[in-house]
C-alpha positions in Angstrom: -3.7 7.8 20.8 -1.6 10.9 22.1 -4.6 11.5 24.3 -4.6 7.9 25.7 -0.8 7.4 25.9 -0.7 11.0 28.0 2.6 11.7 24.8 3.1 14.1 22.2 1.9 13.5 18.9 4.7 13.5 17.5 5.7 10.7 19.7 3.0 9.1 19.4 3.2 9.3 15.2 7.0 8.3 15.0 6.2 5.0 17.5 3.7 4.1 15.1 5.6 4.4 11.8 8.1 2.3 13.6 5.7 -0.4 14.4 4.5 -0.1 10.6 7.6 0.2 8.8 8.5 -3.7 10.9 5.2 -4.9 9.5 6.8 -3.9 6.0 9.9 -5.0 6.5 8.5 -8.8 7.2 6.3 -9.2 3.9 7.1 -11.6 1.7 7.4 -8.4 -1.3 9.7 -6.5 1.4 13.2 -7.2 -0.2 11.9 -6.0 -4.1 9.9 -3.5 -2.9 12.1 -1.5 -0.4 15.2 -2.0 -3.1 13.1 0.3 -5.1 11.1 2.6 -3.3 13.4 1.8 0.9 15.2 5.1 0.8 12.1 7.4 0.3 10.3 5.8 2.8 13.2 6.6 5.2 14.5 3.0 5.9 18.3 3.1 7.1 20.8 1.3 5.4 19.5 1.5 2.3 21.1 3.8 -0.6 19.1 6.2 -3.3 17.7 3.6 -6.1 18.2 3.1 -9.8 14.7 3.7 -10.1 12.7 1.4 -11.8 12.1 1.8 -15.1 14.1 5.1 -15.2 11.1 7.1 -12.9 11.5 8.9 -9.8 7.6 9.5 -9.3 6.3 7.8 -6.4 3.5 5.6 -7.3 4.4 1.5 -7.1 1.3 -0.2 -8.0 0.2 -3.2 -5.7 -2.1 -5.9 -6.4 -4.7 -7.4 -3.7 -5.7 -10.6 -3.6 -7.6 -13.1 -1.4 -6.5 -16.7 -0.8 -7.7 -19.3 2.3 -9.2 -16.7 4.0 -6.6 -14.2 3.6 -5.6 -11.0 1.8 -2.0 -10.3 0.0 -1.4 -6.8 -1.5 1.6 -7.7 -3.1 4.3 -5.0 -4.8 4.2 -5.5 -8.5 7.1 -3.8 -9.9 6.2 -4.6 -13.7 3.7 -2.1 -13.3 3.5 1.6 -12.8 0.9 3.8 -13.0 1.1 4.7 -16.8 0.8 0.9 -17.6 -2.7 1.3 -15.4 -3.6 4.2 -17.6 -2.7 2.1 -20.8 -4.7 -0.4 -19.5 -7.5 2.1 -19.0 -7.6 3.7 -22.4 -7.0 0.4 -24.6 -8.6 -2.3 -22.5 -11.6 -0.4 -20.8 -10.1 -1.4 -17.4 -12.1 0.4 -15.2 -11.0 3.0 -12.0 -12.1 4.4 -9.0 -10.5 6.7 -6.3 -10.5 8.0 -3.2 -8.8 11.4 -2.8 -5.7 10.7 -4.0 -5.9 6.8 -4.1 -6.2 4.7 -7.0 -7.6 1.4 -7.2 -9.1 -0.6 -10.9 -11.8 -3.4 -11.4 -10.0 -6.9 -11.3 -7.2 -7.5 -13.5 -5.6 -10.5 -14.1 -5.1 -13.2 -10.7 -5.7 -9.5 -8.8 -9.1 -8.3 -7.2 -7.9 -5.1 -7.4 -4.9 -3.2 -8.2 -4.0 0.2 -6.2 -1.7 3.0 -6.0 -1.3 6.5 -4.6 -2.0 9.0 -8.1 1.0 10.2 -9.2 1.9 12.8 -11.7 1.0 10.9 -14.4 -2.9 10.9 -14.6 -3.1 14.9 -13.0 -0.7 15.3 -16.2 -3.1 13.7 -18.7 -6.1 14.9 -16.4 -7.5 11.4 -16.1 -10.8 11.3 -14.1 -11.0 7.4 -12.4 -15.0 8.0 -12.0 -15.7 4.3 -13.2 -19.3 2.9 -11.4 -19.5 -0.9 -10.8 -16.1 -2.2 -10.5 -16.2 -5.7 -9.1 -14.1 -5.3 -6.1 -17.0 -3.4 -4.5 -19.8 -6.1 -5.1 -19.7 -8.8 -2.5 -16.5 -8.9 -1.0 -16.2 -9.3 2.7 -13.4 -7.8 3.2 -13.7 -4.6 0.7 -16.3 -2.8 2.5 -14.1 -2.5 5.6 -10.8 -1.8 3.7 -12.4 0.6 1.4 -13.6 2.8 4.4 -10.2 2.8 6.2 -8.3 3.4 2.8 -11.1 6.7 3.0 -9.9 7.5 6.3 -6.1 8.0 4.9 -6.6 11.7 4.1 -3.5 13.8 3.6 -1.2 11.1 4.3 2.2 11.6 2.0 2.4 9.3 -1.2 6.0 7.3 0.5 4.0 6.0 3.4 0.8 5.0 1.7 2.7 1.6 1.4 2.7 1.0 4.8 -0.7 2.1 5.1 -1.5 -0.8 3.0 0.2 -3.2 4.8 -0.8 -2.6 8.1 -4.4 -3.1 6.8 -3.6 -6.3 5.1 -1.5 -8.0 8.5 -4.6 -6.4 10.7 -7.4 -8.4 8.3 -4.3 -11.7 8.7 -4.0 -11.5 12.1 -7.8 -10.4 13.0 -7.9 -13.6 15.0 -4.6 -13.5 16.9 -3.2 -11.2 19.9 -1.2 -8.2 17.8 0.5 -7.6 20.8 2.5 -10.6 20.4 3.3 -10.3 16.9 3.9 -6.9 16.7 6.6 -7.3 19.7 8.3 -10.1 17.8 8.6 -7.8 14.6 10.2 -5.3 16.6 12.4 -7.7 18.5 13.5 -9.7 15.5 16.9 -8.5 13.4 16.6 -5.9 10.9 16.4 -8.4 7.5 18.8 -7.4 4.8 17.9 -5.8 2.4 20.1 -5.4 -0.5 
């Protein structure tokens, strides 16, 4: 992108966390999630959490499902990474990763549930080597998310969210002009979040 805008990278990069920090800001998890997690990820406006649950280690868990044709990878803030590793030990719910991303077999309504590893499972040196998990067998949109979730190397663990939701309004909106809706994200008012 630097190379085809003729702009520095650093340009280039801050543009684009702009564009995905208003793709954030209008999902339908934006108001729970970035009262938790809004200040790390550098949103202004809003002030250093009360984390939830009491931890300051930055890995929210998100669920992904599929519905009419679409994918939601919604914030579940009952969850946290230890309650994944619970889940792993006592229920044989089954993991994967890829570098430092997390992601299980299907739990509950959820094809898969993901997060960024936190300190948690390099503390308890939990391998996530599970074969098989069902999210990888037959899903049309997996294959494709899986790759560019591959691609995310060395990214830092507070914008990993945005990561995800850029891939989930680019598979929503892989019919429509971006252009268009992108503008009107960044036009619109800066929604309250409080």
């Amino acid at each position: 992108m630097p190379d085809q805008l003729g702009m520095a990278s650093n340009t280039v990069y801050k543009a684009v966390n702009t564009l995905r920090m208003s793709i954030l800001a209008h999902c339908l998890d934006a108001p729970i999630f970035l009262k938790h997690y809004g200040w790390e990820m550098g949103f202004p406006g809003i002030q250093k959490p009360e984390y939830p649950r009491g931890k300051a280690d930055f890995s929210p868990v998100f669920g992904v499902i599929k519905k009419g044709g679409k994918i939601f990878v919604d914030y579940l803030p009952h969850l946290d990474e230890s309650d994944i590793l619970h889940f792993k030990a006592n229920f044989y719910l089954k993991t994967a990763k890829m570098g430092n991303i997390v992601y299980t077999d299907s739990y509950k309504q959820y094809e898969t549930l993901i997060f960024y590893e936190g300190l948690v499972s390099r503390h308890h040196d939990i391998a996530h080597r599970d074969k098989g998990l069902a999210v990888e067998i037959n899903k049309d949109y997996w294959p494709a998310t899986r790759e560019k979730i591959k691609r995310l190397k060395g990214i830092m663990p507070h914008k990993f969210p945005l990561y995800l939701k850029e891939i989930e309004f680019r598979y929503n909106t892989r019919d429509k002009d971006l252009l268009e809706t992108l503008a009107g994200y960044m036009c619109s008012f800066v929604p309250k979040f409080e």
